[in-house]
Every structure is written in structure tokens, then in C-alpha cells.
CHARMM-style PDB file with segment names, atoms N, HN, CA, C and O in Angstrom:
ATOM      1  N   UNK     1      13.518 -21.025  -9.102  1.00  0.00      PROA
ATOM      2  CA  UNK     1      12.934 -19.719  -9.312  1.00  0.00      PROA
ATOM      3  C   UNK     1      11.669 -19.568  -8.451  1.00  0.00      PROA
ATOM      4  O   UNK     1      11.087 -20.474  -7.855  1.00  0.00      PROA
ATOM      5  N   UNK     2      11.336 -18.220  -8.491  1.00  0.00      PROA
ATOM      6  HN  UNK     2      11.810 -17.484  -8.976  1.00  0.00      PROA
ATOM      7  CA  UNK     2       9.640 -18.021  -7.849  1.00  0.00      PROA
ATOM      8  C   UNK     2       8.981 -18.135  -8.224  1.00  0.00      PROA
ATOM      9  O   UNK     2       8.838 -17.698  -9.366  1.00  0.00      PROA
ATOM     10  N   UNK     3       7.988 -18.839  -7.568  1.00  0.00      PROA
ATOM     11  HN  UNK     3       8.105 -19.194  -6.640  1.00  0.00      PROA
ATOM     12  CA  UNK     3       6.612 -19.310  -8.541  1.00  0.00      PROA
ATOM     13  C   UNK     3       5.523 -18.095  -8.613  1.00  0.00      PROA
ATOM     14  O   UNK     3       5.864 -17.116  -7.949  1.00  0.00      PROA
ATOM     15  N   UNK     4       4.561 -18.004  -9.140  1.00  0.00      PROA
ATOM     16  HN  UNK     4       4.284 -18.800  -9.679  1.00  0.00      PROA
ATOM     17  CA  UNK     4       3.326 -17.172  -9.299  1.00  0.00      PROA
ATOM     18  C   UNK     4       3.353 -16.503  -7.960  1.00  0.00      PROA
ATOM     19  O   UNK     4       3.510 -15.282  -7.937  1.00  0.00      PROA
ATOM     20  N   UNK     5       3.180 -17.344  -6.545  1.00  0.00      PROA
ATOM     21  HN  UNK     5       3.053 -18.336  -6.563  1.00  0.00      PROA
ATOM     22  CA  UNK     5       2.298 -17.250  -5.301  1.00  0.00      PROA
ATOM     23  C   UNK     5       3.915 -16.491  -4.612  1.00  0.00      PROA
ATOM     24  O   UNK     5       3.780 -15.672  -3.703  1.00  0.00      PROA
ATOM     25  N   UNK     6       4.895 -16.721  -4.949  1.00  0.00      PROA
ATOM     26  HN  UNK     6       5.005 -17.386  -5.688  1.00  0.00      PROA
ATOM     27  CA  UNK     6       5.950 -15.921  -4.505  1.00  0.00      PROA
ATOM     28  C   UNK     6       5.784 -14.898  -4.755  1.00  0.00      PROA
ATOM     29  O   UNK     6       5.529 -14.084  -3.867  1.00  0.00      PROA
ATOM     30  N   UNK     7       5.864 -14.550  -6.025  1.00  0.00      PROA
ATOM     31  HN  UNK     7       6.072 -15.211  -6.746  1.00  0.00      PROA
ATOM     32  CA  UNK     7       6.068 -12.998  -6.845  1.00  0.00      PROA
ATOM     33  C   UNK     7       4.255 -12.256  -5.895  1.00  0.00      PROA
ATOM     34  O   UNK     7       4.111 -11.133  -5.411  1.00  0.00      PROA
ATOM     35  N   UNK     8       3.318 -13.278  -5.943  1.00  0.00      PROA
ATOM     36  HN  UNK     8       3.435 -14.190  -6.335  1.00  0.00      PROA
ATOM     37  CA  UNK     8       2.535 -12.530  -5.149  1.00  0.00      PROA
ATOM     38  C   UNK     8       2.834 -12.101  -4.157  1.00  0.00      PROA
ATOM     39  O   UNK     8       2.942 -10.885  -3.999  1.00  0.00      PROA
ATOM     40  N   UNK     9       3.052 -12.969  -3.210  1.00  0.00      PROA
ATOM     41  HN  UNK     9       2.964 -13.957  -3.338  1.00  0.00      PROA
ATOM     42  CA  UNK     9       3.113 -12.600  -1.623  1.00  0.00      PROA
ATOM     43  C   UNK     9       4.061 -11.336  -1.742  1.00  0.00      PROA
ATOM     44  O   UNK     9       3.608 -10.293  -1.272  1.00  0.00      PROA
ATOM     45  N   UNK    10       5.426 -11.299  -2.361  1.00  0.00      PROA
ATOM     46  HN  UNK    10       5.794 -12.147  -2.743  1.00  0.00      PROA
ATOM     47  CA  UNK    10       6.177 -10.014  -2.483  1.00  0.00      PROA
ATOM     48  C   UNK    10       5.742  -8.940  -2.745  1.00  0.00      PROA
ATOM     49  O   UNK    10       6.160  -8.013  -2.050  1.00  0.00      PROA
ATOM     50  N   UNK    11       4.679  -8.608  -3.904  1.00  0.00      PROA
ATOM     51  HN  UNK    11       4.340  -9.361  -4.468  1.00  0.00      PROA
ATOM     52  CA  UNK    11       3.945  -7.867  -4.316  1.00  0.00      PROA
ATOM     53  C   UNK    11       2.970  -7.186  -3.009  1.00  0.00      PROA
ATOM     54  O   UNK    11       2.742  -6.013  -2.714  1.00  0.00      PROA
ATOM     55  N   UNK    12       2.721  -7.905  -2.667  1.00  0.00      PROA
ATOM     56  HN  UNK    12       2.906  -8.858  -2.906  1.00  0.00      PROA
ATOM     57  CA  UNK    12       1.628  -7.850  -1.237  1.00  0.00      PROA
ATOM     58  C   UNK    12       2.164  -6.631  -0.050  1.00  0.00      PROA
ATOM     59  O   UNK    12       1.957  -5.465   0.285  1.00  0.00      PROA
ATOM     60  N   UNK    13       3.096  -7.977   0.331  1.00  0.00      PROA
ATOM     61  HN  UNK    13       3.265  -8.924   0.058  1.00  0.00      PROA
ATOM     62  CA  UNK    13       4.620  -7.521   1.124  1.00  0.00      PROA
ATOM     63  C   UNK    13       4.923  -6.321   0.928  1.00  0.00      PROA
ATOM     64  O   UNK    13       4.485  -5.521   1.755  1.00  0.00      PROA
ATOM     65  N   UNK    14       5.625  -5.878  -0.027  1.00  0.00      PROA
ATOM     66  HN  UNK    14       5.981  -6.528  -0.698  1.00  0.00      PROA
ATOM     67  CA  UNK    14       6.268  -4.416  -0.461  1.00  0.00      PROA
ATOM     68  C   UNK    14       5.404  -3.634  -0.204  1.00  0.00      PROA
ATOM     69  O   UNK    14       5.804  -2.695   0.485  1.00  0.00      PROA
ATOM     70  N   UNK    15       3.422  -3.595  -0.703  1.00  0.00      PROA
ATOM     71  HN  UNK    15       3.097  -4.358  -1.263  1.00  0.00      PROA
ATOM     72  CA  UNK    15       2.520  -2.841  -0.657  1.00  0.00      PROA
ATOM     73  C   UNK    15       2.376  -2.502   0.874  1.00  0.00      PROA
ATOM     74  O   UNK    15       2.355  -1.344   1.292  1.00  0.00      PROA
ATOM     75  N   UNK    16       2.293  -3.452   1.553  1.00  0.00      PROA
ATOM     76  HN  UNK    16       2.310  -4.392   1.214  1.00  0.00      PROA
ATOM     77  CA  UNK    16       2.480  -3.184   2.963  1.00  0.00      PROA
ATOM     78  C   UNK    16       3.201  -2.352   3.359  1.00  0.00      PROA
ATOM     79  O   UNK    16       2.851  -1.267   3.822  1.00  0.00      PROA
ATOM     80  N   UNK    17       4.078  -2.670   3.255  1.00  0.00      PROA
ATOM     81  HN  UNK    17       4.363  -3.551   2.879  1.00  0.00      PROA
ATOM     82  CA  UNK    17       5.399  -1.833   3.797  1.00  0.00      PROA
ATOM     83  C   UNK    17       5.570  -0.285   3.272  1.00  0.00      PROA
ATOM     84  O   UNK    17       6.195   0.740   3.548  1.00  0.00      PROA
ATOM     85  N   UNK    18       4.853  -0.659   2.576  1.00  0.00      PROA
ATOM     86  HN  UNK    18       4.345  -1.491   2.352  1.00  0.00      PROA
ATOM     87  CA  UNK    18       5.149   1.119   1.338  1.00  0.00      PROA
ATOM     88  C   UNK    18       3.831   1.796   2.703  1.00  0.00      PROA
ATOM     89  O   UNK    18       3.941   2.904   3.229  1.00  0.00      PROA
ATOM     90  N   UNK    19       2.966   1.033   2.934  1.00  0.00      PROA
ATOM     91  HN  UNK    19       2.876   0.133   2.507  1.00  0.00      PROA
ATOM     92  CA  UNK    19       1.369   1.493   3.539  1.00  0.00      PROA
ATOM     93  C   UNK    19       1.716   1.980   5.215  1.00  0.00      PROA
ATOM     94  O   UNK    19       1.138   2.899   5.797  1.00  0.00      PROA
ATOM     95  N   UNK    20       2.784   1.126   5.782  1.00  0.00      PROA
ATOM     96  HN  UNK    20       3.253   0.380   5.309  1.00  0.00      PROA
ATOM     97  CA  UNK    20       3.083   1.107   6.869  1.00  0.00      PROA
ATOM     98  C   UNK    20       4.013   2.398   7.153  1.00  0.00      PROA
ATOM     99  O   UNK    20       3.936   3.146   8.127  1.00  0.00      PROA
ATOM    100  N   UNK    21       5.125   2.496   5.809  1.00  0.00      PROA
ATOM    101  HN  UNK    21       5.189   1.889   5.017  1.00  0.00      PROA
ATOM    102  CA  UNK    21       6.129   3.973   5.831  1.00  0.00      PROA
ATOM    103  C   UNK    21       5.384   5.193   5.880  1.00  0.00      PROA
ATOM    104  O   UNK    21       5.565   6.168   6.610  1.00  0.00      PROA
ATOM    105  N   UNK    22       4.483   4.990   4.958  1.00  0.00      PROA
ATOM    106  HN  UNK    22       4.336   4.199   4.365  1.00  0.00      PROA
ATOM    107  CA  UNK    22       3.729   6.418   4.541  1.00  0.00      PROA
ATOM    108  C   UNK    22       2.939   7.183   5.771  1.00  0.00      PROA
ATOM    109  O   UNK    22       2.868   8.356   6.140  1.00  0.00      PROA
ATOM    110  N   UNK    23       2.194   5.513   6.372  1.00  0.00      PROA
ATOM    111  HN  UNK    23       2.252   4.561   6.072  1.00  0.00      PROA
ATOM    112  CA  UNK    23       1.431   6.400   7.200  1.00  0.00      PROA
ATOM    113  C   UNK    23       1.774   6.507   8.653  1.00  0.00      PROA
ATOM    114  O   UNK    23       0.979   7.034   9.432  1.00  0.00      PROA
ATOM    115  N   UNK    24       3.435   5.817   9.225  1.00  0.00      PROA
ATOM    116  HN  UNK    24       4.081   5.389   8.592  1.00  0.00      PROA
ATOM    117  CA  UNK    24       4.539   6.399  10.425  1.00  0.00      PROA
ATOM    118  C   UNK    24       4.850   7.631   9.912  1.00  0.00      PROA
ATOM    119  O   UNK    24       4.702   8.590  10.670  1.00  0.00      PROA
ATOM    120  N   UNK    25       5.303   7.852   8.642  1.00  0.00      PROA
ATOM    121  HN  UNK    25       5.423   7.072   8.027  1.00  0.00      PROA
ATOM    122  CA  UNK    25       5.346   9.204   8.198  1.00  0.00      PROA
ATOM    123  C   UNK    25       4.641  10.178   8.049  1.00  0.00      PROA
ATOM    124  O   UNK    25       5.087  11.260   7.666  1.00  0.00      PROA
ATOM    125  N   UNK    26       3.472   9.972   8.312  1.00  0.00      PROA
ATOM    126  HN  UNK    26       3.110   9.093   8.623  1.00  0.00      PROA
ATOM    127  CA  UNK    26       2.495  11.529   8.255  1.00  0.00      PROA
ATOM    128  C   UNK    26       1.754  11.370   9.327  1.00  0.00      PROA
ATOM    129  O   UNK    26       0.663  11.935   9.405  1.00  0.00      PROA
ATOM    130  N   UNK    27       2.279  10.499  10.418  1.00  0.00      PROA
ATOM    131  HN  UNK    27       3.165  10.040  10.354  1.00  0.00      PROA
ATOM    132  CA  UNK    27       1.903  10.440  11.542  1.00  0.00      PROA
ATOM    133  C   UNK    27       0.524   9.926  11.788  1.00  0.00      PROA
ATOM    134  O   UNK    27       0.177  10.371  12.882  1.00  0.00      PROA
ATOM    135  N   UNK    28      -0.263   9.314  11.354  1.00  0.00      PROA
ATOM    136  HN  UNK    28       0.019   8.952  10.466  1.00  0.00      PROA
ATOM    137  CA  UNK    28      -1.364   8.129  11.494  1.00  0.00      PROA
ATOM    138  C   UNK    28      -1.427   7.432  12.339  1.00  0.00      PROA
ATOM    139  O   UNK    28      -2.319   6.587  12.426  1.00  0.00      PROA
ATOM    140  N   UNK    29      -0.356   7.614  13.331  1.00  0.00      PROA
ATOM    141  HN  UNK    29       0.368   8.300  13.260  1.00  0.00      PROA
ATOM    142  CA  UNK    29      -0.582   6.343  14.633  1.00  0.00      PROA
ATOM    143  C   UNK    29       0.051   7.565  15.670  1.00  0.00      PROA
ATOM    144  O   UNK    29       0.721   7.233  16.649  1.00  0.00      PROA
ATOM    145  N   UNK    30      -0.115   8.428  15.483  1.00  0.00      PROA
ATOM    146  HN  UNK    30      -0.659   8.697  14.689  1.00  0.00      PROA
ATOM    147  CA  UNK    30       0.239   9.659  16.609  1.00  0.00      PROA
ATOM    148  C   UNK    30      -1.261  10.214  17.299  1.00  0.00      PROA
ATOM    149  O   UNK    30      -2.301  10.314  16.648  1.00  0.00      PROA
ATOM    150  N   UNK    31      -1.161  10.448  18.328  1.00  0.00      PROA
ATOM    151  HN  UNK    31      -0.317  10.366  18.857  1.00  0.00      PROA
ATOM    152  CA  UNK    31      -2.246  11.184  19.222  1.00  0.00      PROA
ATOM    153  C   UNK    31      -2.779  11.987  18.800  1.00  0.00      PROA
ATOM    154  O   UNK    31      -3.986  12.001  19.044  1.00  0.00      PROA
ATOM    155  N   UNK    32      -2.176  13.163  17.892  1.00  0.00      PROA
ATOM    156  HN  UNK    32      -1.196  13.151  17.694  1.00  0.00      PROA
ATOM    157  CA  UNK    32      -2.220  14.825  17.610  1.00  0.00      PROA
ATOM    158  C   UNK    32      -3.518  14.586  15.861  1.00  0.00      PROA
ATOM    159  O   UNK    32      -3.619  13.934  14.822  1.00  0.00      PROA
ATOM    160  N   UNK    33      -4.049  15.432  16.490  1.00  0.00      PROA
ATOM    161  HN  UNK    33      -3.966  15.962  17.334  1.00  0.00      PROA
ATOM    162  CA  UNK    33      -5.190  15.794  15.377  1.00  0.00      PROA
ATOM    163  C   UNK    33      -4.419  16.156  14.007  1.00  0.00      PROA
ATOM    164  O   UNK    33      -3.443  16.897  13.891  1.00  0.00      PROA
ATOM    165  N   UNK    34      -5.037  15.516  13.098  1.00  0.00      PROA
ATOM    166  HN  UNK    34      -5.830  14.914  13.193  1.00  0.00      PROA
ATOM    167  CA  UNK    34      -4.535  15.465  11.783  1.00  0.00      PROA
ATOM    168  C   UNK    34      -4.986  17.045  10.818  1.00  0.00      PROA
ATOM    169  O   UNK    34      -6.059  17.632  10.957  1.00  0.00      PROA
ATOM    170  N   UNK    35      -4.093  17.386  10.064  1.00  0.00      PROA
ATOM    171  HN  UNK    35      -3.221  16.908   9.951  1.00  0.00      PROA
ATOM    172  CA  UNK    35      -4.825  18.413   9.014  1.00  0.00      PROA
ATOM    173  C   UNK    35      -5.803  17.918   7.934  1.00  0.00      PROA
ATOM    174  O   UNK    35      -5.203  16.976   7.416  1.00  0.00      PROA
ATOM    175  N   UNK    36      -6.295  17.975   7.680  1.00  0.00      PROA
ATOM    176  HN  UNK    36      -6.782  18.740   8.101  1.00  0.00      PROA
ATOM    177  CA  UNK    36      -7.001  17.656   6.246  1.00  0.00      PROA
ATOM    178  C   UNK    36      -6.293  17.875   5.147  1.00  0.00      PROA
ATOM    179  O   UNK    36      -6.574  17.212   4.149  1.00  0.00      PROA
ATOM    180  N   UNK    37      -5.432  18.662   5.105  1.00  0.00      PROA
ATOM    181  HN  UNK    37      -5.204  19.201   5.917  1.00  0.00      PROA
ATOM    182  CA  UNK    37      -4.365  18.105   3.835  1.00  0.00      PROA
ATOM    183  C   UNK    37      -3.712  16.904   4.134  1.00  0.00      PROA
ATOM    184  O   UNK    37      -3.623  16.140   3.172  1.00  0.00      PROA
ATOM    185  N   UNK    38      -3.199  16.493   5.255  1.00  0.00      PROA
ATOM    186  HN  UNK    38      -3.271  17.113   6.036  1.00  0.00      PROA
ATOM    187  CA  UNK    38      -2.600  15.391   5.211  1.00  0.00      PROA
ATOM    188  C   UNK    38      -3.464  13.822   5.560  1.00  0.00      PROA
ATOM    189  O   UNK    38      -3.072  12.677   5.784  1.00  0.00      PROA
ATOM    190  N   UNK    39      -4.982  14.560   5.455  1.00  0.00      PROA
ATOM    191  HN  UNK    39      -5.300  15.491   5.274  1.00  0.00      PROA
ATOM    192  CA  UNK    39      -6.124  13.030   5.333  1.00  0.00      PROA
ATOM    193  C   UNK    39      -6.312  13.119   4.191  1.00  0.00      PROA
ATOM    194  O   UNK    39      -5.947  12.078   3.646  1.00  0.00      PROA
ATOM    195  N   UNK    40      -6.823  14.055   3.282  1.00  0.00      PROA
ATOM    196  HN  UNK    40      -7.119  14.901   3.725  1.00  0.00      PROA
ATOM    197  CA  UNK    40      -7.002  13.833   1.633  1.00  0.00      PROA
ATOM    198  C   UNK    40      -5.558  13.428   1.203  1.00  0.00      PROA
ATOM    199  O   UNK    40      -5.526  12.473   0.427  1.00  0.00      PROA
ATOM    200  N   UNK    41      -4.330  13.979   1.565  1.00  0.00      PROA
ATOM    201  HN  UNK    41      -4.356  14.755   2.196  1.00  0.00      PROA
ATOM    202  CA  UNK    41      -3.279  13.089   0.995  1.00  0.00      PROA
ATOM    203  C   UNK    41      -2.957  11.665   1.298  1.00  0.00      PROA
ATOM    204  O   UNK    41      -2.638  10.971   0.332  1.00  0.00      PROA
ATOM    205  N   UNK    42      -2.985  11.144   2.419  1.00  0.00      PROA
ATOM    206  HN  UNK    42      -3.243  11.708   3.203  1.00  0.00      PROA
ATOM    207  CA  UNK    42      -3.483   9.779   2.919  1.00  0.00      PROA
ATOM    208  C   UNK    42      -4.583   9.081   2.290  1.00  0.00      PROA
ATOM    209  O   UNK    42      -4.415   7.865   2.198  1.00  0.00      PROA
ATOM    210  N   UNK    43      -5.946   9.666   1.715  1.00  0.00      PROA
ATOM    211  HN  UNK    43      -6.082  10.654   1.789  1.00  0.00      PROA
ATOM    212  CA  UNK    43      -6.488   9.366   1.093  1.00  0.00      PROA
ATOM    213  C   UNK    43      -6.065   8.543  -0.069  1.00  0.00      PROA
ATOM    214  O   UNK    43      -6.100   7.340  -0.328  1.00  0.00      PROA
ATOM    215  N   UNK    44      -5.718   9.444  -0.581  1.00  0.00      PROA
ATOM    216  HN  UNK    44      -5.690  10.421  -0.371  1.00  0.00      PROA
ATOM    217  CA  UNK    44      -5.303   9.165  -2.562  1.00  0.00      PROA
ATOM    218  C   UNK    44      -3.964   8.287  -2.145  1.00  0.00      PROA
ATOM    219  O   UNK    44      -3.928   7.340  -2.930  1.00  0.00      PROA
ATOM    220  N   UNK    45      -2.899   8.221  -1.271  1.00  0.00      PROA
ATOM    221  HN  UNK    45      -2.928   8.990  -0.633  1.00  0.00      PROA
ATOM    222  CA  UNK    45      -1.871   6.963  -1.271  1.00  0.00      PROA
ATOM    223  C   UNK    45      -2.581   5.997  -0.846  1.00  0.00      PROA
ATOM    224  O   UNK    45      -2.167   4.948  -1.340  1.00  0.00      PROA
ATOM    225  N   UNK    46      -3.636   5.807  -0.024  1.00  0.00      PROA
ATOM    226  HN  UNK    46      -3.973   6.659   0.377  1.00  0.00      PROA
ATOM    227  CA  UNK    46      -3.986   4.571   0.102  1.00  0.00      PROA
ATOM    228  C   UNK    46      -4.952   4.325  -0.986  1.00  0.00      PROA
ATOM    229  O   UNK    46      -5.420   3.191  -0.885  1.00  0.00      PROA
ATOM    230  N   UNK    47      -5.417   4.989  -1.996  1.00  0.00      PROA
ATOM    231  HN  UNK    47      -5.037   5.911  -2.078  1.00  0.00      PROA
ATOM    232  CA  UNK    47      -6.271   4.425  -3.026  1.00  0.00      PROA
ATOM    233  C   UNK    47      -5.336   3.735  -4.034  1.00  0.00      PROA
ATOM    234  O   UNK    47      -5.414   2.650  -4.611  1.00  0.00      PROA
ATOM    235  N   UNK    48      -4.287   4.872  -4.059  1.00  0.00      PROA
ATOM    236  HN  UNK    48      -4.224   5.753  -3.590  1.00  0.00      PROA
ATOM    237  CA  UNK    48      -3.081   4.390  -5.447  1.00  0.00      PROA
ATOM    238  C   UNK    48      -2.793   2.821  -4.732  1.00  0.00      PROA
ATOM    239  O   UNK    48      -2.789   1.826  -5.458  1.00  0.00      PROA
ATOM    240  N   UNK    49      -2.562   2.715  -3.277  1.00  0.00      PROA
ATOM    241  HN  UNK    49      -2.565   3.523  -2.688  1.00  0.00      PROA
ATOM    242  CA  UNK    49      -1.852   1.676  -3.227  1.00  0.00      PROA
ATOM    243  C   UNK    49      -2.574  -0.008  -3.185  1.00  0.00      PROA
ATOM    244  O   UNK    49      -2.205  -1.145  -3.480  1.00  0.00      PROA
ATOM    245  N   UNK    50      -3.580   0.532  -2.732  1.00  0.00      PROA
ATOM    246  HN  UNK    50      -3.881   1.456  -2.492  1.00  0.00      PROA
ATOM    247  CA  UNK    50      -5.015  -0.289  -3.223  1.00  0.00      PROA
ATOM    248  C   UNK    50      -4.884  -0.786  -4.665  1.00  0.00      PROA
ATOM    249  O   UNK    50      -4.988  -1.976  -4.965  1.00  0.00      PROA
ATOM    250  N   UNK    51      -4.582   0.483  -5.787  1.00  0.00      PROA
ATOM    251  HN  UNK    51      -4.497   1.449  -5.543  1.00  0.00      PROA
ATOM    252  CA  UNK    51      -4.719  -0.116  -7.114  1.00  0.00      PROA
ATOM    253  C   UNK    51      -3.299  -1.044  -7.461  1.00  0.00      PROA
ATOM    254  O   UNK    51      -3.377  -2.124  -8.046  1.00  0.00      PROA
ATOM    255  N   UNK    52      -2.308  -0.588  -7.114  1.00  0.00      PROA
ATOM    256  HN  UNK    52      -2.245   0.289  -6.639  1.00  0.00      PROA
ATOM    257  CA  UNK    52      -1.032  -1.492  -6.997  1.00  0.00      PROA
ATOM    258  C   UNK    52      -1.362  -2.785  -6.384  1.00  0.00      PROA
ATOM    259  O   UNK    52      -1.004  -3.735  -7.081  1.00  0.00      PROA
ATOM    260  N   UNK    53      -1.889  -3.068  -5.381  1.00  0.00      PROA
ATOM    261  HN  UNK    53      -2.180  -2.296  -4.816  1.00  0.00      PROA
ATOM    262  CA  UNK    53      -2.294  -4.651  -4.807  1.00  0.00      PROA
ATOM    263  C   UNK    53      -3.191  -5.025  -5.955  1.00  0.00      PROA
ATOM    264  O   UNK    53      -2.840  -6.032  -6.569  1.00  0.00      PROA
ATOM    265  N   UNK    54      -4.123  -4.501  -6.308  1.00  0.00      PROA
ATOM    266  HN  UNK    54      -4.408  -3.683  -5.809  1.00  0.00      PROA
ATOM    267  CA  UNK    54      -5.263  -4.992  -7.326  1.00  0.00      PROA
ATOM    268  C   UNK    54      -4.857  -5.634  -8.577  1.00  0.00      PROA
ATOM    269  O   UNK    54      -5.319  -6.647  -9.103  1.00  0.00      PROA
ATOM    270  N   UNK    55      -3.640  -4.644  -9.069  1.00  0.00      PROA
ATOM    271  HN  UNK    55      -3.265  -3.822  -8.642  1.00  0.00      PROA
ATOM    272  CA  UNK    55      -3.248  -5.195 -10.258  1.00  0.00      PROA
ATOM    273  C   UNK    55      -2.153  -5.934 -10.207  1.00  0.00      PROA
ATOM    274  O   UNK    55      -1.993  -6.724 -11.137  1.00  0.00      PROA
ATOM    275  N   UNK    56      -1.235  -5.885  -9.243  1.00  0.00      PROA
ATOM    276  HN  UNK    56      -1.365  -5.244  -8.487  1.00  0.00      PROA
ATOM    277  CA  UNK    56      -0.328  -6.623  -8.831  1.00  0.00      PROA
ATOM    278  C   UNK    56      -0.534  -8.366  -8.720  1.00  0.00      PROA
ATOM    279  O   UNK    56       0.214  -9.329  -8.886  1.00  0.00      PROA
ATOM    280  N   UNK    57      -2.159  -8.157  -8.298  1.00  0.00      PROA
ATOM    281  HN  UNK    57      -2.767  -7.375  -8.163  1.00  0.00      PROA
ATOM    282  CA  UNK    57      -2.775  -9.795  -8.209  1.00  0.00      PROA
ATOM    283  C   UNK    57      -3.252 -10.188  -9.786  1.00  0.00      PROA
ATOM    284  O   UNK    57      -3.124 -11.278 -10.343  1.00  0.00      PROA
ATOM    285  N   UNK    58      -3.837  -8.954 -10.315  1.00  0.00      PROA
ATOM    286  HN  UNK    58      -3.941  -8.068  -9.862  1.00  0.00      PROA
ATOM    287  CA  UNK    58      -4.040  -9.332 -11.542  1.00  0.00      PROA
ATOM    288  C   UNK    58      -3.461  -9.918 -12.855  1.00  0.00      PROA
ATOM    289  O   UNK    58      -3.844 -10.694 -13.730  1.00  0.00      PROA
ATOM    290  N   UNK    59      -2.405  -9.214 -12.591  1.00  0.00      PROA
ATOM    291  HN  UNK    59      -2.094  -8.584 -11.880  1.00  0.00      PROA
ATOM    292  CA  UNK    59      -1.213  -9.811 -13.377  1.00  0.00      PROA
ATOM    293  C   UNK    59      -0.749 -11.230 -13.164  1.00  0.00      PROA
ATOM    294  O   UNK    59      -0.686 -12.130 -14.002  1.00  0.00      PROA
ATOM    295  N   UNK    60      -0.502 -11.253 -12.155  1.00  0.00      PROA
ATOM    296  HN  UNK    60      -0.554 -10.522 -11.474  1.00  0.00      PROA
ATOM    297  CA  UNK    60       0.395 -12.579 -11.298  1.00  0.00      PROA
ATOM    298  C   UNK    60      -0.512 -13.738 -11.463  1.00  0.00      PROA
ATOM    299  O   UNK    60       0.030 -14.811 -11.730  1.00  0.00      PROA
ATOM    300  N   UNK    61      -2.179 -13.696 -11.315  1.00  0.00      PROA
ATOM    301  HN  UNK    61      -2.619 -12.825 -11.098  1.00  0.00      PROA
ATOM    302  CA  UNK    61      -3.014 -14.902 -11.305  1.00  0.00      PROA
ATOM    303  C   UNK    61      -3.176 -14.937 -12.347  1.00  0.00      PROA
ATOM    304  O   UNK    61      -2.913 -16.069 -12.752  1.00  0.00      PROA
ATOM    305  N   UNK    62      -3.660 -13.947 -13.530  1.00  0.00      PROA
ATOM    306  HN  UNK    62      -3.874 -13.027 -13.201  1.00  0.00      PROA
ATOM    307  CA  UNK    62      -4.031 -14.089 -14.657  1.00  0.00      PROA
ATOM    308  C   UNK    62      -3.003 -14.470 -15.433  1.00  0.00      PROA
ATOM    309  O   UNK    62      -3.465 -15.368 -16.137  1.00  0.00      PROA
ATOM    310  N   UNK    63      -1.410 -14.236 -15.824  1.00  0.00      PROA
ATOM    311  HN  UNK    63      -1.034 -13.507 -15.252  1.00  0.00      PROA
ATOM    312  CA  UNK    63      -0.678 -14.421 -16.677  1.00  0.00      PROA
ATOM    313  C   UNK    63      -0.010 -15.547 -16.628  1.00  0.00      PROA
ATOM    314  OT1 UNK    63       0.800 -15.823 -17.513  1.00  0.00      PROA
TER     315      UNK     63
END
């Protein structure tokens, strides 16, 4: 089975990847000047996803 440091790194992993889709998808690595709806929405997914890594570790080290 997976140990603690597995289920972490996956946890990690996925967060990444969720971080990497979102922001090819609203174009974050494109040339073209951004709207401000789509930086305050970039905003708040990268805070949510911040709190997903946070507790994701929390769980996993603490339990």
C-alpha cells in the first residue's frame, strides 16, 4: 500500500496539475493583457488551491 509520503506527494501532484490546467486555460502564459475578471478569478483558484495543499498536508502528517 501507500504510505503517508505517497498519498502526499499525490496530493501535491494533482494540486499542481489542477494549477497548471487552470492557468493554460485562462491563458496566464499568453502575451495578451489579461482582464481583471479573469485576475480576480485566478486569484481566488489559486487561494482555494493553496488551501487544498495546506490541508491536504495537514491531514496526511497529522493523522
Amino acid at each position: 500500500m501507500i504510505g503517508k509520503l505517497g498519498i502526499l506527494i499525490s496530493i501535491l501532484l494533482l494540486v499542481f496539475l489542477f494549477f497548471l490546467v487552470i492557468s493554460f486555460g485562462a491563458g496566464v502564459f499568453s502575451k495578451g493583457e489579461k482582464k481583471p475578471e479573469i485576475k480576480k478569478y485566478l486569484k481566488s483558484v489559486y487561494f482555494l488551491l493553496a488551501v487544498i495543499a495546506v490541508l491536504g498536508c495537514i491531514l496526511v502528517l497529522f493523522l
